[in-house]
Every structure is written in structure tokens, then in C-alpha cells.
C-alpha positions as CSV (number, residue, x, y, z in Angstrom):
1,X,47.2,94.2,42.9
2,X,47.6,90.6,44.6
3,X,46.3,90.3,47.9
4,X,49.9,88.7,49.5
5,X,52.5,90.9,52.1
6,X,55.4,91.4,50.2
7,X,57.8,89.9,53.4
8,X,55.7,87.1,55.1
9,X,53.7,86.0,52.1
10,X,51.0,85.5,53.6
11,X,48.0,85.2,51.1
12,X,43.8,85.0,51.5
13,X,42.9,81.8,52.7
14,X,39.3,80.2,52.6
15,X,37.1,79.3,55.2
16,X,33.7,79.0,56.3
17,X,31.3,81.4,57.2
18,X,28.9,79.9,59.4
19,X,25.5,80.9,60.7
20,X,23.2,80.4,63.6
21,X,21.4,77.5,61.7
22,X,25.0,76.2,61.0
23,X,24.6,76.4,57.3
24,X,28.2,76.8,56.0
25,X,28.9,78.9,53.0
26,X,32.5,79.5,51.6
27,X,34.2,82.6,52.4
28,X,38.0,84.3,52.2
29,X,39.7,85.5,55.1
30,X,42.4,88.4,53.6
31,X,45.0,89.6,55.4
32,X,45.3,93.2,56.8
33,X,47.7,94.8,54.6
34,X,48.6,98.1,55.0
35,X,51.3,100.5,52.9
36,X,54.5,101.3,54.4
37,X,57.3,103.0,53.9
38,X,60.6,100.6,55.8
39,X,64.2,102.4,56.5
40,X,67.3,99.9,55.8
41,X,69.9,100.8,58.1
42,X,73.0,99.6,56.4
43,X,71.7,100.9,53.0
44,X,70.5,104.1,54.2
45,X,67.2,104.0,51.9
46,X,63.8,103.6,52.4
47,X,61.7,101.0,50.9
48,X,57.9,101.2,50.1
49,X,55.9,97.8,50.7
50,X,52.5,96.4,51.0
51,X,52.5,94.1,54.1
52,X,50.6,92.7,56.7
53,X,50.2,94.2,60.0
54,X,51.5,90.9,61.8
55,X,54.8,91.1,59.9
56,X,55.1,94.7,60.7
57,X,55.0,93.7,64.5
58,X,56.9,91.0,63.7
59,X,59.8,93.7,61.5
60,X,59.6,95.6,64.7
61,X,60.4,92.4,67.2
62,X,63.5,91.8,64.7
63,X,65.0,95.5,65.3
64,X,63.8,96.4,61.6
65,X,64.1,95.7,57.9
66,X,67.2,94.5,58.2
67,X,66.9,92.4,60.9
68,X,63.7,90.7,60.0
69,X,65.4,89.9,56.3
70,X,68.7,88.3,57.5
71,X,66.3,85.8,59.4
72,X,63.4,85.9,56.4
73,X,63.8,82.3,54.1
74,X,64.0,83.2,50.6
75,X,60.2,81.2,49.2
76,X,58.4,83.6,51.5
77,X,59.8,86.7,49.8
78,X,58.7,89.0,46.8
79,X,61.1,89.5,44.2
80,X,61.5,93.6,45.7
81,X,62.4,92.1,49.4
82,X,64.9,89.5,47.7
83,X,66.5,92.1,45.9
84,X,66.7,94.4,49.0
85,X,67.8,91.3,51.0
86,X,70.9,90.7,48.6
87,X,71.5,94.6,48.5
88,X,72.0,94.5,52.2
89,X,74.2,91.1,52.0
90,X,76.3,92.8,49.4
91,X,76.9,95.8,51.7
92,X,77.8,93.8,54.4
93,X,80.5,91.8,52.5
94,X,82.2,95.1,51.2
95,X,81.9,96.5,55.0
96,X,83.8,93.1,56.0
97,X,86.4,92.9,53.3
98,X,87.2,96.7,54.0
């Protein structure tokens, strides 16, 4: 299983670690993912999804799934939260037209 949130993308990144000597050796920083389980509003299901405990503050700040993926750009999302995202667009069209 890839080490990347499924909304933010965020992925390992590589670093230093550095000691008291200041001898630096290579090292990855991985994000804090944690499993989930999001509630869409407008499509009255709930989602499972790996994702990092930033974005989940961040989902929260946004007034939830659907919020934080009507402002989410498309690059940054997996193929599940794309899908979801055109779900909810869909929904929204047919709640307009009717």
C-alpha cells in the first residue's frame, strides 16, 4: 500500500537526519496517515480512505467531504476521490435541473 493520502497527496519526502557531530545521513519523513471512514452529504454514503491527519483538519475547516472536494484541484486526487468528486458534481446538476 503506497505511502500518499488519498485527498491531499501528500507523499514521503527525504531529508536529513542529522546528529550531534553534524554528520548527515539520508532519511524519509512519511506522513501520518490514518484510516477513515468520510460521510458525503449530498450522496448520502460513506467513503473509506487512507489520509493524512493535516487534510483531515483541513476536511473538517471545509465543512466536510464535500466541501473540501469542490475546492480540491484534480492532480492532487486519487482516482477513488475523483470519482467521488464527479459523483457529487453529477448530483448537484440533477438537483439543479430539477
Amino acid at each position: 500500500m503506497a505511502r500518499e493520502c488519498e485527498l491531499s497527496g501528500i507523499k514521503p519526502i527525504v531529508g536529513h537526519k542529522v546528529s550531534h557531530s553534524n554528520v548527515k545521513s539520508k532519511r524519509r519523513f512519511l506522513p501520518n496517515l490514518v484510516n477513515v471512514t468520510l460521510r458525503s452529504e449530498s450522496l448520502g454514503q460513506s467513503y473509506s480512505m487512507r489520509i493524512a491527519a493535516k487534510t483531515l483538519r483541513t476536511v473538517d475547516k471545509h465543512g466536510g467531504l464535500d466541501g473540501y472536494l469542490a475546492k480540491a484541484k484534480d492532480e492532487k486526487l486519487s482516482p477513488k476521490a475523483l470519482k467521488i468528486k464527479r459523483d457529487i458534481a453529477k448530483q448537484a446538476e440533477e438537483a439543479a435541473a430539477a
